[in-house]
ROSE-4610 file (N, C-alpha, C; in Angstrom, 1 decimal, always signed):
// ROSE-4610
residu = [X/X/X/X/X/X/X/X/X/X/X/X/X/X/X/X/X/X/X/X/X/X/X/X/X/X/X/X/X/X/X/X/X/X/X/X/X/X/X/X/X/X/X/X/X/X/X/X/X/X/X/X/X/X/X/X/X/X/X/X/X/X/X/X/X/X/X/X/X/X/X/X/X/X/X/X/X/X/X/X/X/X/X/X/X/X/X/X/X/X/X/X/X/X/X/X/X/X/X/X/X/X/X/X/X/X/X/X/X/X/X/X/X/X/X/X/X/X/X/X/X/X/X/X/X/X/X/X/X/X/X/X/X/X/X/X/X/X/X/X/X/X/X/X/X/X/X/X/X/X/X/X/X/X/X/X/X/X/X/X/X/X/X/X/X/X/X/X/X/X/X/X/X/X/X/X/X/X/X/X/X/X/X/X/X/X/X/X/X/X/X/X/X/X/X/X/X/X/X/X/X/X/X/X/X/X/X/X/X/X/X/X/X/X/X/X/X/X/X/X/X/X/X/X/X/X/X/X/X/X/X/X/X/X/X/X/X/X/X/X/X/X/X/X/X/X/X/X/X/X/X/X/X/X/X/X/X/X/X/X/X/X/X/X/X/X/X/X/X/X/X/X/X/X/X/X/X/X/X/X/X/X/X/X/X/X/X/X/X/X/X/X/X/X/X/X/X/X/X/X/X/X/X/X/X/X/X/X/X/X/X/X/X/X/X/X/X/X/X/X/X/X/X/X/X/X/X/X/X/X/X/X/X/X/X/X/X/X/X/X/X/X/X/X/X/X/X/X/X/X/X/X/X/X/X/X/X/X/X/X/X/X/X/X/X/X/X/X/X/X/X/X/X/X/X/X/X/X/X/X/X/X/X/X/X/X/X/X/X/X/X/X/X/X/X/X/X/X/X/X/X/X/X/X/X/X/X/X/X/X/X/X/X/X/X/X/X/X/X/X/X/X/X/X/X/X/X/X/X/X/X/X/X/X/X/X/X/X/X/X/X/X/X/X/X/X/X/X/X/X/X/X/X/X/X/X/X/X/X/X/X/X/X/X/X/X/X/X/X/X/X/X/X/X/X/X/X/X/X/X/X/X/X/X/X/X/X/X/X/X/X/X/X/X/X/X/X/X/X/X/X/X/X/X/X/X/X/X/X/X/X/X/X/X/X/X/X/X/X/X/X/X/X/X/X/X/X/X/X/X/X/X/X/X/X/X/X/X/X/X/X/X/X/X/X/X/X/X/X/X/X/X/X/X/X/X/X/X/X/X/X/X/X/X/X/X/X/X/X/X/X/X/X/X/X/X/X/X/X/X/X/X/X/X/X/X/X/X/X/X/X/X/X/X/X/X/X/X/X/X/X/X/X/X/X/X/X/X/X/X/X/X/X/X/X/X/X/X/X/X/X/X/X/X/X/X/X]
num = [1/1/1/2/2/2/3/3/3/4/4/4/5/5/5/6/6/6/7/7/7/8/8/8/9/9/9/10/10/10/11/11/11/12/12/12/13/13/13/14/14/14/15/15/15/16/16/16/17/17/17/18/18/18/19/19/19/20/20/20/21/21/21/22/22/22/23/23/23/24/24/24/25/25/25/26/26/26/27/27/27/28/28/28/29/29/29/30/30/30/31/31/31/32/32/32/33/33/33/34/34/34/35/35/35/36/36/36/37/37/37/38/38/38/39/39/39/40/40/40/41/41/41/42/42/42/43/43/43/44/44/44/45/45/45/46/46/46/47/47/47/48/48/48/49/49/49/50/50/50/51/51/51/52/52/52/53/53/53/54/54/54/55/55/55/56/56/56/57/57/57/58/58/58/59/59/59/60/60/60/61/61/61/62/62/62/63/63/63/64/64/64/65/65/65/66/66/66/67/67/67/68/68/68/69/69/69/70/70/70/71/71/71/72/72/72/73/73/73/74/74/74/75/75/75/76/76/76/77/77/77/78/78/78/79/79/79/80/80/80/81/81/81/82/82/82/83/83/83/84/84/84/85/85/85/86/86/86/87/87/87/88/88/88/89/89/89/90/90/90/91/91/91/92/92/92/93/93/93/94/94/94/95/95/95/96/96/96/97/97/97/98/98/98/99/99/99/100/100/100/101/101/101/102/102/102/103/103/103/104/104/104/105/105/105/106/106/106/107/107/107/108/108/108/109/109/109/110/110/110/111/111/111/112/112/112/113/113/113/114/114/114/115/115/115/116/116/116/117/117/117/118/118/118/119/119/119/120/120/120/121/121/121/122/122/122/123/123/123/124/124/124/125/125/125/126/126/126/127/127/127/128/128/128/129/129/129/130/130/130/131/131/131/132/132/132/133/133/133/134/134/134/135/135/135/136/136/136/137/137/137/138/138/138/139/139/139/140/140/140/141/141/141/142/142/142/143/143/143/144/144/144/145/145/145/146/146/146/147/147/147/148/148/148/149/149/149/150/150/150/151/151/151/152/152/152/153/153/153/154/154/154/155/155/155/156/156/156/157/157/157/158/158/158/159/159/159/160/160/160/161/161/161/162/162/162/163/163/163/164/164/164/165/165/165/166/166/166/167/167/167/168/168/168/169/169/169/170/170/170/171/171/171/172/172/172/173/173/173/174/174/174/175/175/175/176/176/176/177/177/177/178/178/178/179/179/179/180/180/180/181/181/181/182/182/182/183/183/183/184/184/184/185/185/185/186/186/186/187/187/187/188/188/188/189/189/189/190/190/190/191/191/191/192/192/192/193/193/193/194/194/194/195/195/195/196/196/196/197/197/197/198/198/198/199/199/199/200/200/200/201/201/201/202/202/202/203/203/203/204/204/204/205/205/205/206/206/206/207/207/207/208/208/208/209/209/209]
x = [-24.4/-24.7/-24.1/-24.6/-24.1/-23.6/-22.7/-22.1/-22.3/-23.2/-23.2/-21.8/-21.8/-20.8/-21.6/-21.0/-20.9/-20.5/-21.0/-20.6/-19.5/-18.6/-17.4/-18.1/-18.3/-18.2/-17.0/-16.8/-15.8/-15.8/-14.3/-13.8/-14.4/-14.6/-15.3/-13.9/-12.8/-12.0/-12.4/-12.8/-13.2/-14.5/-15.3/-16.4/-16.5/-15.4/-15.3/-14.8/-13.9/-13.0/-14.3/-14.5/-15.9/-16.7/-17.1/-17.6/-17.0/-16.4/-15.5/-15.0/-14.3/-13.8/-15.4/-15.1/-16.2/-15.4/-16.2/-15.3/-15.6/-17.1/-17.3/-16.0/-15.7/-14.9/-13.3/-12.7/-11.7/-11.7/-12.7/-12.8/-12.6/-13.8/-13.1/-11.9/-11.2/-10.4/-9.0/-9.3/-8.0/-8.5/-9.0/-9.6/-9.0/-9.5/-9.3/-7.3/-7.0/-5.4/-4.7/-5.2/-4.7/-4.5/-6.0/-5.7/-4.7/-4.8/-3.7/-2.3/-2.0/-1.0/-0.5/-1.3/-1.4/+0.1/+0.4/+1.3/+1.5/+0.2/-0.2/+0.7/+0.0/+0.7/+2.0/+2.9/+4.2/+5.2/+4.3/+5.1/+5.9/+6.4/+6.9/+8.3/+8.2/+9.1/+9.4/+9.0/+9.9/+11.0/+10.3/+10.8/+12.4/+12.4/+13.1/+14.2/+13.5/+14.8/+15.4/+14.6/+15.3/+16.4/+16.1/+17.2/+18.2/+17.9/+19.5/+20.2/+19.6/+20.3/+20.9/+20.0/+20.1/+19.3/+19.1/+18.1/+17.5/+16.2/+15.2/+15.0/+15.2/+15.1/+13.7/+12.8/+11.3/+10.8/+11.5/+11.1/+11.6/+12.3/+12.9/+12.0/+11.6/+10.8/+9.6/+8.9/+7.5/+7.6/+8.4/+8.3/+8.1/+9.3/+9.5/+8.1/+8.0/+6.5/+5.2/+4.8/+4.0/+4.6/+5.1/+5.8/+5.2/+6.0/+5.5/+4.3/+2.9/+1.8/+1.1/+1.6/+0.7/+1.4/+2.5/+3.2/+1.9/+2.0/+1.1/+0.1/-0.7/-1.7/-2.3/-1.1/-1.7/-0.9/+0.2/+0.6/+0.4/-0.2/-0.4/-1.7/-2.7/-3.6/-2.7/-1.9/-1.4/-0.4/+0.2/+1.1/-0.4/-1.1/-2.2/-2.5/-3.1/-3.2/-2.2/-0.8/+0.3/+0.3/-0.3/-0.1/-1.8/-2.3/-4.1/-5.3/-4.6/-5.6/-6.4/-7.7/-8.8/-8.8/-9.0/-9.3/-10.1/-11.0/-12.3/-11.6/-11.0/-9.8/-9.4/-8.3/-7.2/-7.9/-9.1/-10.0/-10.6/-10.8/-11.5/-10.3/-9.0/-7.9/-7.3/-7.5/-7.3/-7.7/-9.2/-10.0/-9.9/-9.1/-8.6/-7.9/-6.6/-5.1/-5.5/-6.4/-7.3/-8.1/-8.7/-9.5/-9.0/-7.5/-6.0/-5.6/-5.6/-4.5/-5.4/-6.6/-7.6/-7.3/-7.2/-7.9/-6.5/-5.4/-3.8/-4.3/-5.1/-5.1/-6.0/-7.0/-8.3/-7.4/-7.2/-7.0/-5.3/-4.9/-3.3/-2.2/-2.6/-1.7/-1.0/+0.2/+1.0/+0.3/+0.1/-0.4/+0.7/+1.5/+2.3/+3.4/+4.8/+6.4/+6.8/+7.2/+8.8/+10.3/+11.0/+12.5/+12.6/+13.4/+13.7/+14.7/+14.9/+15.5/+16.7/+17.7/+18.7/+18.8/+18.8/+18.8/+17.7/+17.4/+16.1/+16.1/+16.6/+16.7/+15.4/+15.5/+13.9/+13.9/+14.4/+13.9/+14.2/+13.7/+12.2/+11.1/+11.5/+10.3/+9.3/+9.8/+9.1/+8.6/+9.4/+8.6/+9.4/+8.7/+7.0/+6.6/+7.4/+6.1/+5.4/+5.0/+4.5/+3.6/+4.0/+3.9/+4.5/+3.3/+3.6/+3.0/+2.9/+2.0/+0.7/+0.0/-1.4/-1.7/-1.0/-1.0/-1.4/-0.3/-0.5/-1.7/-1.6/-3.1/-4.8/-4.6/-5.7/-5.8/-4.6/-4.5/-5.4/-4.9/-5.5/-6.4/-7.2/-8.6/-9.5/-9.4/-10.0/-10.4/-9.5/-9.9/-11.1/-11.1/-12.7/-14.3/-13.7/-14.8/-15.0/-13.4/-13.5/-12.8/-13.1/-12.3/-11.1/-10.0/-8.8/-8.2/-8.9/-8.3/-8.3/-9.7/-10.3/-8.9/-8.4/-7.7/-6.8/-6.3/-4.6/-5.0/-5.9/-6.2/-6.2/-6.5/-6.5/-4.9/-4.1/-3.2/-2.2/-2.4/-1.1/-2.2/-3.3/-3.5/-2.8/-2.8/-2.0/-0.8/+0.5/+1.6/+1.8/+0.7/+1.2/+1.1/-0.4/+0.0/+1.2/+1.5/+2.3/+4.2/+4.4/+5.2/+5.2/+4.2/+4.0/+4.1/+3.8/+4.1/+5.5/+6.0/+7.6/+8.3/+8.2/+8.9/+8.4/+7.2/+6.9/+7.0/+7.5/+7.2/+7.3/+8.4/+8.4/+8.0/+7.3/+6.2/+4.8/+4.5/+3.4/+2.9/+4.1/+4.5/+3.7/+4.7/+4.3/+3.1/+2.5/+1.1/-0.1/+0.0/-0.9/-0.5/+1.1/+0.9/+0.9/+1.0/+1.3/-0.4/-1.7/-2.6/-3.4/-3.4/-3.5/-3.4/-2.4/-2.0/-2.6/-2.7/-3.4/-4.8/-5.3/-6.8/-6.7/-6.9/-6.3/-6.2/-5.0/-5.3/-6.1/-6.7/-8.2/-9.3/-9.7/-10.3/-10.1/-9.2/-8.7/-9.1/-8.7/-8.8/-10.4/-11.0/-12.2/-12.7/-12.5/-12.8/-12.5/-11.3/-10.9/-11.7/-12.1/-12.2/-13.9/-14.6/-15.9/-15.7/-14.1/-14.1/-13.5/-13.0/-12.2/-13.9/-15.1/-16.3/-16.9/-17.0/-17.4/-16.6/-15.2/-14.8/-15.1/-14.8/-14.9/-16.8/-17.7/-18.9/-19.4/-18.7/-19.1/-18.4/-17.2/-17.0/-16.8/-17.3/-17.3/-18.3/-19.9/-20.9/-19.7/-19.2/-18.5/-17.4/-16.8/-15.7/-16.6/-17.7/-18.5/-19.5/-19.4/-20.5/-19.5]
y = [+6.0/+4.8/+4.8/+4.7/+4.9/+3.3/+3.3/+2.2/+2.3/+1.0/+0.7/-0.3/+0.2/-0.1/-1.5/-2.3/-3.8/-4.1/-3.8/-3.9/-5.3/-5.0/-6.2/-6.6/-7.8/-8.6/-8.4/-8.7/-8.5/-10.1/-10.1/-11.4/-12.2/-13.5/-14.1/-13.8/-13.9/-13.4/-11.9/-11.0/-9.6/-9.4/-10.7/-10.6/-11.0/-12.1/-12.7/-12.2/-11.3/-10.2/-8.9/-8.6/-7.7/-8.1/-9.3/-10.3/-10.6/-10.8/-10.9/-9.7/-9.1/-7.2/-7.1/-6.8/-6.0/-4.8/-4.0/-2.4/-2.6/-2.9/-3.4/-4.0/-5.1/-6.1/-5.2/-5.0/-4.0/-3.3/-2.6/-1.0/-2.0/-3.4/-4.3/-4.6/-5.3/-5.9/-4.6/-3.6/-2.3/-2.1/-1.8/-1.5/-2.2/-3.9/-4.8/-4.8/-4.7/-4.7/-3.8/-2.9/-1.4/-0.8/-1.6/-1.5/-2.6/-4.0/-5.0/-4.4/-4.0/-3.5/-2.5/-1.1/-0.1/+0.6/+0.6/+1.8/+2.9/+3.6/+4.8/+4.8/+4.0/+3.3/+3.2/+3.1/+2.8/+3.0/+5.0/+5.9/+5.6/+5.6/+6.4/+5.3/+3.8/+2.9/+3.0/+3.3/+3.9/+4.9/+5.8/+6.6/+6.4/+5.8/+5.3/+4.7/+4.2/+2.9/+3.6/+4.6/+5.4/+6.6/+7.0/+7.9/+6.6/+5.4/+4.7/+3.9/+4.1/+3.9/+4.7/+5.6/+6.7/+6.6/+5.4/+5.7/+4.4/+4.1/+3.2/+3.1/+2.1/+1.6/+1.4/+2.3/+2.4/+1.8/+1.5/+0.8/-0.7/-1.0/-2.5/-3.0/-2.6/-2.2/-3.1/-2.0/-1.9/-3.3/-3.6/-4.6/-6.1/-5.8/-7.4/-7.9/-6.2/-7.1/-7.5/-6.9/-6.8/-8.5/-8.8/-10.1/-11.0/-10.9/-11.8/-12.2/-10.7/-11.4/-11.5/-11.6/-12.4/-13.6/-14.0/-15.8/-16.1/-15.6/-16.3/-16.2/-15.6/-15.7/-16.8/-17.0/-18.7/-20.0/-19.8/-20.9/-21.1/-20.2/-20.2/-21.4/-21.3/-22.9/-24.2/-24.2/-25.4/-25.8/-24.7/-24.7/-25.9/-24.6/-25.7/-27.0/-27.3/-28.3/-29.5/-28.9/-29.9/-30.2/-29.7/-29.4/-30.0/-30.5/-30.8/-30.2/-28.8/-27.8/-27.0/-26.9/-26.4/-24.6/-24.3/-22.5/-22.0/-23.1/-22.5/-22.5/-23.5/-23.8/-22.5/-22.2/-21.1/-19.6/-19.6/-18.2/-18.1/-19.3/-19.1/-18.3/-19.4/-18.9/-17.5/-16.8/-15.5/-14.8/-14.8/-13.9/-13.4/-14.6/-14.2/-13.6/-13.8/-12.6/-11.7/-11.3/-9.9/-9.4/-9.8/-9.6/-9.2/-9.4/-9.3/-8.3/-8.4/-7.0/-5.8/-5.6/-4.8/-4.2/-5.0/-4.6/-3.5/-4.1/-3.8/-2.4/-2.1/-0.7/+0.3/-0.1/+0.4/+0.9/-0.2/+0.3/+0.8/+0.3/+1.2/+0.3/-0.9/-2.0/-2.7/-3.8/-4.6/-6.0/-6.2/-8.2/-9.2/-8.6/-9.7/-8.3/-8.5/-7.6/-8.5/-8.2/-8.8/-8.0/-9.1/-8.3/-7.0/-5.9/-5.1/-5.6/-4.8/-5.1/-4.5/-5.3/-4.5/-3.3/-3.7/-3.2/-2.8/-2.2/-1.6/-1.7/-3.1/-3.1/-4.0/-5.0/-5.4/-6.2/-6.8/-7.2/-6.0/-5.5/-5.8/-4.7/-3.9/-3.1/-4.1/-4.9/-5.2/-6.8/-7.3/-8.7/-8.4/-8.8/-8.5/-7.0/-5.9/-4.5/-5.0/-4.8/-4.7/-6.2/-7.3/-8.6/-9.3/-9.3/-9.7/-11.0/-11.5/-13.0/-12.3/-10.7/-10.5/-10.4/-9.7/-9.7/-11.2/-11.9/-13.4/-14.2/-13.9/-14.9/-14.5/-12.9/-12.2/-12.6/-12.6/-13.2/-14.4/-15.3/-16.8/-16.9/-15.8/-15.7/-15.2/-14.3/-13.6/-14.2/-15.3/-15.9/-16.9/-17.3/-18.1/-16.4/-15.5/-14.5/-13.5/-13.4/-12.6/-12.8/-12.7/-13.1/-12.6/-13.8/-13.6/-12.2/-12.2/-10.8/-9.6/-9.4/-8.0/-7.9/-9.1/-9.5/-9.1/-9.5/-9.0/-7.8/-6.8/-5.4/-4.7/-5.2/-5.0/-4.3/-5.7/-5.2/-4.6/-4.5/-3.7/-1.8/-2.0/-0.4/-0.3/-1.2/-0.9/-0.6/-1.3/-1.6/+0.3/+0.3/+2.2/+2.9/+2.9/+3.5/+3.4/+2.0/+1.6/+2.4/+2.7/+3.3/+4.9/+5.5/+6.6/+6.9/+6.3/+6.8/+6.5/+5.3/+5.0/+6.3/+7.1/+8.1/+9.5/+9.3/+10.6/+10.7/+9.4/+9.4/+10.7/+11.1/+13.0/+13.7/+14.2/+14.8/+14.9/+13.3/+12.7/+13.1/+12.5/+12.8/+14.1/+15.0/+16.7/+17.1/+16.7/+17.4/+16.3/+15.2/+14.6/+14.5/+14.5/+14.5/+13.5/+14.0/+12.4/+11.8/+13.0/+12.6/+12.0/+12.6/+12.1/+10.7/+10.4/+9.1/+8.1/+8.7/+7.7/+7.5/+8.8/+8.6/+7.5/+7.7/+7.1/+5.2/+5.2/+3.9/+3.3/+4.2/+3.5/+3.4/+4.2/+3.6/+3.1/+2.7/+1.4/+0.1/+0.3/-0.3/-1.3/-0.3/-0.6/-1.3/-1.1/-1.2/-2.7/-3.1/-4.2/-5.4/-4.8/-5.6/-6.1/-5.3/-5.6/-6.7/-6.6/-7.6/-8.7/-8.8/-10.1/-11.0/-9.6/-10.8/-11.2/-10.4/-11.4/-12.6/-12.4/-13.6/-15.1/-14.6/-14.9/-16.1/-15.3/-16.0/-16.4/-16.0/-16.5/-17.7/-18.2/-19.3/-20.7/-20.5/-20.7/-22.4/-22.0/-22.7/-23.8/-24.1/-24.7/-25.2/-24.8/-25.8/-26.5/-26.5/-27.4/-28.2/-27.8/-28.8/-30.0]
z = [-57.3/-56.7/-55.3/-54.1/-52.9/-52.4/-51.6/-51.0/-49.4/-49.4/-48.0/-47.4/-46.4/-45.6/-44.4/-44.6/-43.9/-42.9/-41.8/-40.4/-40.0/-39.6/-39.5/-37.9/-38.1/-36.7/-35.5/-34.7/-33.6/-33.7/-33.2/-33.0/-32.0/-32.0/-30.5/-29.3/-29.6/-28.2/-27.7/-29.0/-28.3/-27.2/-28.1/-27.1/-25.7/-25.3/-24.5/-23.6/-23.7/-23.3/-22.4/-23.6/-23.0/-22.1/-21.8/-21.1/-19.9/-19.8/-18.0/-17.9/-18.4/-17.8/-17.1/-15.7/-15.6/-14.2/-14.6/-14.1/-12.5/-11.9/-10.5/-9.9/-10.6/-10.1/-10.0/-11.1/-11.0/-9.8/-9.7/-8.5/-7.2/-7.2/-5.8/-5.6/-6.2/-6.5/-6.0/-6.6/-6.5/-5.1/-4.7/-3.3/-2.4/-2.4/-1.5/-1.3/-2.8/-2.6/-2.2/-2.4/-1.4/-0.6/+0.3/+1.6/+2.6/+1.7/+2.3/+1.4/+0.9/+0.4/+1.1/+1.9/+2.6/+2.6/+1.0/+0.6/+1.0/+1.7/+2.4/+3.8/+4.3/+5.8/+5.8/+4.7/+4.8/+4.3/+4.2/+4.2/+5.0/+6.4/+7.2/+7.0/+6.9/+6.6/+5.7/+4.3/+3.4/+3.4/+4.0/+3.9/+5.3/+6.1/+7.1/+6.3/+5.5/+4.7/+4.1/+3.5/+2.3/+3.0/+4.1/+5.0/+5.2/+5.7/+5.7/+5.1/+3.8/+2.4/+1.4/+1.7/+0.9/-1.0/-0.9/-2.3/-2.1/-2.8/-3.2/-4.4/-5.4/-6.7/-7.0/-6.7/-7.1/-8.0/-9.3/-11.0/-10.4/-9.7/-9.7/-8.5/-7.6/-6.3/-6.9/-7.7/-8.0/-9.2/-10.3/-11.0/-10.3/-9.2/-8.3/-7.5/-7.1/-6.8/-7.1/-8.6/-9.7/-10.1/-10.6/-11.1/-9.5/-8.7/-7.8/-7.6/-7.5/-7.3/-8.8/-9.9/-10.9/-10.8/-10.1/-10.5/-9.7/-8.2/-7.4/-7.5/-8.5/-8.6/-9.6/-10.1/-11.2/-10.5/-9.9/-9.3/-7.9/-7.6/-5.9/-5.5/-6.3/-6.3/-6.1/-7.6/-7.5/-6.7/-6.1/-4.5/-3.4/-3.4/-2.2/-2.7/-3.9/-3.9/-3.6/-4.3/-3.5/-2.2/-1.3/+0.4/+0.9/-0.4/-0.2/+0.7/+0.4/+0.8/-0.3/-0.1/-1.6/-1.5/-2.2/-2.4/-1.2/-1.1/-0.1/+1.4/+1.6/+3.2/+3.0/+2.2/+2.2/+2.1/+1.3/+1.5/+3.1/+3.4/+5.1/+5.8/+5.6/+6.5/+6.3/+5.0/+4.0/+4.9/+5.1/+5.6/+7.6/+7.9/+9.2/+9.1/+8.5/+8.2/+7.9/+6.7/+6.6/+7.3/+8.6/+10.0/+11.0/+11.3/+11.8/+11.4/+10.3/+9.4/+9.7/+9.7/+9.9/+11.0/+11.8/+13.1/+13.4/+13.1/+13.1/+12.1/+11.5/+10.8/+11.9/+11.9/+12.6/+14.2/+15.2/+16.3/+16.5/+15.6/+15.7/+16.7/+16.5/+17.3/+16.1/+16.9/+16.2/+16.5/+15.9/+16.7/+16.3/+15.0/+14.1/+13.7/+14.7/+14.4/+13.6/+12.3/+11.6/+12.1/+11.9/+11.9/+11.7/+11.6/+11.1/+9.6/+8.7/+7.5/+7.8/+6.9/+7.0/+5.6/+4.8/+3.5/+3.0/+1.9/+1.3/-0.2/-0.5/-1.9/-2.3/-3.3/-3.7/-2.3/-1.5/+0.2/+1.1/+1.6/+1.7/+1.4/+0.3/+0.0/-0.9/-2.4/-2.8/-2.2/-1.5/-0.6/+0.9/+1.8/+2.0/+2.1/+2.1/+2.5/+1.3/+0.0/-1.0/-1.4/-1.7/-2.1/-0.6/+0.2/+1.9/+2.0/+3.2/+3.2/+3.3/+3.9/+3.5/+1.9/+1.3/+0.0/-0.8/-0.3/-1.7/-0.9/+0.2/+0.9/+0.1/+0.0/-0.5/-1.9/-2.9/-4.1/-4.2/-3.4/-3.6/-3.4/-2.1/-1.9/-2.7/-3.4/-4.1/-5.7/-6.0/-7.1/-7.2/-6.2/-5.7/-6.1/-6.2/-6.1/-7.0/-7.8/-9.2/-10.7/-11.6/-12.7/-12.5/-13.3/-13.4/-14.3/-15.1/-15.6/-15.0/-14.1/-13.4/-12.3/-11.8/-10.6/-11.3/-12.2/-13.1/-12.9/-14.2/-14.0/-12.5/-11.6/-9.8/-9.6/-9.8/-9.3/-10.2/-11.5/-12.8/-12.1/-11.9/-11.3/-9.6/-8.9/-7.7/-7.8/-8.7/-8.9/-9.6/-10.5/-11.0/-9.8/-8.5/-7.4/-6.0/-6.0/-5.7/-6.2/-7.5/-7.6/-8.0/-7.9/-7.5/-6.1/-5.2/-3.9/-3.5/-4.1/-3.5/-4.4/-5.5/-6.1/-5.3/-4.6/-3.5/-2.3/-1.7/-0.4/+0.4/+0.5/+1.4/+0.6/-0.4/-1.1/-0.1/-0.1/+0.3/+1.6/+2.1/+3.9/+3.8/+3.6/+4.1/+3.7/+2.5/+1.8/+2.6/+3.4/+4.3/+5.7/+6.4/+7.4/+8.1/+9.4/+10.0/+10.8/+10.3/+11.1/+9.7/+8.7/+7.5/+6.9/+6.9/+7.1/+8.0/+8.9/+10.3/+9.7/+9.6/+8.8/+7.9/+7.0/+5.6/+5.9/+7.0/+7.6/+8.3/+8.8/+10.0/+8.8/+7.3/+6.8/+5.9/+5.7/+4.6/+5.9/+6.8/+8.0/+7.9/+8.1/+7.9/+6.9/+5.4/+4.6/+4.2/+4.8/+5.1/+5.7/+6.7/+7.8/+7.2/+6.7/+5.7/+5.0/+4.2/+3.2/+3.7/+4.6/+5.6/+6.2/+6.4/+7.0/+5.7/+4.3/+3.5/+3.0/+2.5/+2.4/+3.0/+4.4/+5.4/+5.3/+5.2/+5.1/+4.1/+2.4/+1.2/+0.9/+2.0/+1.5/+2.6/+3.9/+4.8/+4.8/+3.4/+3.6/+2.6/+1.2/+0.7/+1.4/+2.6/+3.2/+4.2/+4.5/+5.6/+5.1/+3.7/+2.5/+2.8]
């Protein structure tokens, strides 16, 4: 007597799940924060800090700022809304600091110096080099354009590259170089500055509605 076997349904959260993951959005999302994050780019400040300190707490580093941009990414709305500014306002204004920040990769200028740091403990590798004001502005922008989870998944895959290069930095350095790096930044640069004009025009027609 043979026994058929009864296909088990999947839970409706599994399907739902399956349903907003989408891999497109992830690959944007890692992309877009990569380049505003431009870990690559800062090598040479890491590595600076870390000659006059003598060590960088890489695991404490990479957590503080992993933690920071998922708070701000659920409470950073309700920040604007206290201040009665809408997603669409702050994605317009996003996409200028990301148009800026570009340009600051592409042609190899400063337009915006911070202080120098004194220290290199979680200030200021993990806020701001890491979790900066381009970083949490892109956060808040980006949720107007992709699911919240793909965005979580975005940056828990940044936060692994992110602490792989803070545990390589002079690895990295020597095996790319210092023209390497420049590359690297003029087209993250670019890549950027693509996604600062779509922001920039996908949400442009809703703040003028």
């Amino acid at each position: 007597m043979a026994i058929t076997g009864t296909k088990v349904a999947a839970p409706p959260a599994a399907h739902y799940l399956c349903d907003i993951v989408n891999f497109s959005e992830i690959l944007s999302v890692t992309m877009v924060l990569f380049a505003v994050i431009d870990i690559i780019g800062s090598i040479p400040v890491v590595i600076s800090l870390r000659n006059n300190v003598g060590h960088i707490q890489s695991e404490k580093a990479t957590l503080a700022a992993t933690v920071i941009m998922i708070l701000f990414l659920f409470v950073g709305e309700g920040i604007l809304k206290l201040f009665g500014v809408d997603v669409a306002s702050f994605a317009v204004a996003g996409s200028l600091v990301l148009f800026f920040l570009a340009l600051e990769m592409i042609l190899g200028v400063r337009i915006y110096k911070e202080a120098e740091p004194e220290s290199a403990s979680i200030v200021p590798i993990a806020f701001p080099l890491i979790a900066g004001a381009g970083t949490l502005t892109t956060l808040v922008s980006i949720r107007s354009e992709y699911e919240t989870i793909n965005i979580i998944i975005g940056i828990l895959i940044n936060s692994v590259l992110v602490y792989i290069v803070l545990k390589n930095t002079r690895r990295l350095e020597h095996v790319l170089g210092k023209n390497g790096i420049n590359v690297l930044r003029k087209v993250f640069g670019i890549i950027l500055l693509a996604i600062s004009v779509k922001l920039f025009t996908s949400n442009l027609p809703t703040l003028l509605s």
